[in-house]
N, C-alpha and C positions, 0 to 999 in steps of 0.2 A: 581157480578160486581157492584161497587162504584159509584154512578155519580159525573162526575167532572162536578167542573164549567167549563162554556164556553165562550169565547168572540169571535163570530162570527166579522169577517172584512171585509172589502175592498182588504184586501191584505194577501199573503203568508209567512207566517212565516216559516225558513228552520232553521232544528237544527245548535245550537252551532253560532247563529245570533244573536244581540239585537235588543228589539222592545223597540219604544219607544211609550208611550199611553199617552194623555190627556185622564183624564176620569171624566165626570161629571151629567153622568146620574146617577139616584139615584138606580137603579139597581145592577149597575154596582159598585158604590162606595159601597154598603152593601157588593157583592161580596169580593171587595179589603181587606174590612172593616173583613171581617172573615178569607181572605187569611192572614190577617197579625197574625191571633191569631194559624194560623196550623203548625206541625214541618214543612209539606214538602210542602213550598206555591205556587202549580204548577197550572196553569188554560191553557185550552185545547184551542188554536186559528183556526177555521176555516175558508177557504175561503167562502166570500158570493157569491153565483155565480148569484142571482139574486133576486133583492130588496133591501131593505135601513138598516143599522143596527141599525136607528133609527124605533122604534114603531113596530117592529116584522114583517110578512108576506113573512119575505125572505127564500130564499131556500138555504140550506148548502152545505159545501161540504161535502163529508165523509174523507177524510184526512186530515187530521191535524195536529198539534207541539204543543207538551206539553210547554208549557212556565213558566221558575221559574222566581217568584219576587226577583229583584235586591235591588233596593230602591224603597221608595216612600216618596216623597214630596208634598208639599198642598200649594196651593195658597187659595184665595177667597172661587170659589165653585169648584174647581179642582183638580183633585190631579194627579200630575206628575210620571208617572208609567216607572222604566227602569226593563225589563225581558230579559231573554235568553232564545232564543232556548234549548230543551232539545230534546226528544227522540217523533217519529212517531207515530202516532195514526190512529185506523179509528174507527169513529162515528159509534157505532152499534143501540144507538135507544136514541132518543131525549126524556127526561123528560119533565114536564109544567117547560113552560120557568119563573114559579114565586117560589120565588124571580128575581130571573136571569137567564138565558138559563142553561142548564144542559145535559148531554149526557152520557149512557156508552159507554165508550169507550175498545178499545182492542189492546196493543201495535201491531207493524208493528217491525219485524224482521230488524235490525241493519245491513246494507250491510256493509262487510266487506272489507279490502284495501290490495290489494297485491300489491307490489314495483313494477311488472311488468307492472302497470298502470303509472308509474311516468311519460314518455313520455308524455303519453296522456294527464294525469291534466297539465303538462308544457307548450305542445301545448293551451290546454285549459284555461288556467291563461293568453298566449300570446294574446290570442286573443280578451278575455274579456275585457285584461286592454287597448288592441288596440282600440276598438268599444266606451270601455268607452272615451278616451280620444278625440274623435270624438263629441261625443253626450253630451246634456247639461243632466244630470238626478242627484238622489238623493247620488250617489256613486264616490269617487275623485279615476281616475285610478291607486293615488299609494296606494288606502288601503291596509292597513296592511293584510294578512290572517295569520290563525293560521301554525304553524312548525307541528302540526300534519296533517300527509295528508290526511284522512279522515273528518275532521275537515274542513278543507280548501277545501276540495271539493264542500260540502255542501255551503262553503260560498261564492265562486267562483259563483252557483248557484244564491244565493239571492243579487249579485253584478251587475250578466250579465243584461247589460238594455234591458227588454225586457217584456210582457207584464201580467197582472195577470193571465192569462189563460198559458201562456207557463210554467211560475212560477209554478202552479199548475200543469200541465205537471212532471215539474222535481221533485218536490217535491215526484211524486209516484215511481219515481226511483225505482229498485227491485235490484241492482247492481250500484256498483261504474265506472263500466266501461261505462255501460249503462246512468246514470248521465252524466258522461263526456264528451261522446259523444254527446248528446243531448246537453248540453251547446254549444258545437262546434257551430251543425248544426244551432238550432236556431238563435243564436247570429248571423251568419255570414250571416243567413236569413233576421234579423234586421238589418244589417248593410246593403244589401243589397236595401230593404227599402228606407233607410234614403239617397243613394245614389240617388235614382231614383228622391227621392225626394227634 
């Protein structure tokens, strides 16, 4: 088993999503700096569940999203990183984080989409872009999703406003139906919430 690079976050990357990165640690830029020279330039994003992603000491999560580099741009000392989501991960054993963090990892099985779900993602899309349209956050409730319905399930996921830890939650999805439901209940536990409040 290969180790991939890693970029530990703040936040949940959910396949078939764009991330967008400012990166300017010098770690991190070497990392970029090698991703650009490989045929398949994927690096593995974990949630940090606790600690800073600057200067190390933080504790990972074990699932994760492979992510492929889209573009990269460079300003100054920056370089403007667009990735996608790709395919599930779970962190089996952390390498020395030098150069830059490192991890084997070990795919997570691909939940598959049966038409007999389309209710529930419908249900599910209704209510996201409802809560969205309430709530001030980083996603406009008419974003696009993809026409594929697996695809769009997932992104539906990384749309609903709601917090890194639920994120994290769905992200371990074992099941498409199990996802979708979950976006339900949360979301409308966040809306919820926001009512109270």
């Amino acid at each position: 088993m290969a180790a991939r690079p890693m970029f530990p976050l703040g936040s949940v990357l959910f396949p078939h999503t764009p991330l967008l990165l400012r990166v300017f640690e010098p770690r991190y830029l070497t990392m970029i700096g090698q991703l650009l020279d490989a045929d398949d330039p994927q690096f593995g994003v974990v949630l940090i569940e606790r600690g800073h992603e600057v200067g190390g000491g933080d504790r990972r999560s074990q699932v994760g999203t492979l992510a492929r580099l889209v573009s990269v741009s460079a300003d100054a000392d920056v370089l403007h990183i667009i990735a996608v989501g790709t395919t599930r991960f779970t962190a089996e054993q952390w390498t020395d984080d030098a150069p830059y963090p490192r991890a084997e990892i070990s795919p997570l099985a691909e939940p598959t989409w049966n038409d007999a779900l389309t209710p529930l993602r419908t249900e599910a899309e209704a209510i996201v872009r409802r809560v969205l349209a309430r709530v001030d956050g980083p996603w406009d409730p008419d974003t696009e999703l993809s026409d594929d319905p697996l695809e769009a399930a997932w992104q539906l996921a990384a749309i609903a406003p709601l917090g890194e830890y639920d994120r994290y939650t769905l992200l371990q999805s074992t099941t498409v139906g199990a996802l979708l439901r979950q976006v339900i209940d949360l979301t409308l536990d966040a809306e919820l919430l926001w009512s109270a409040g």
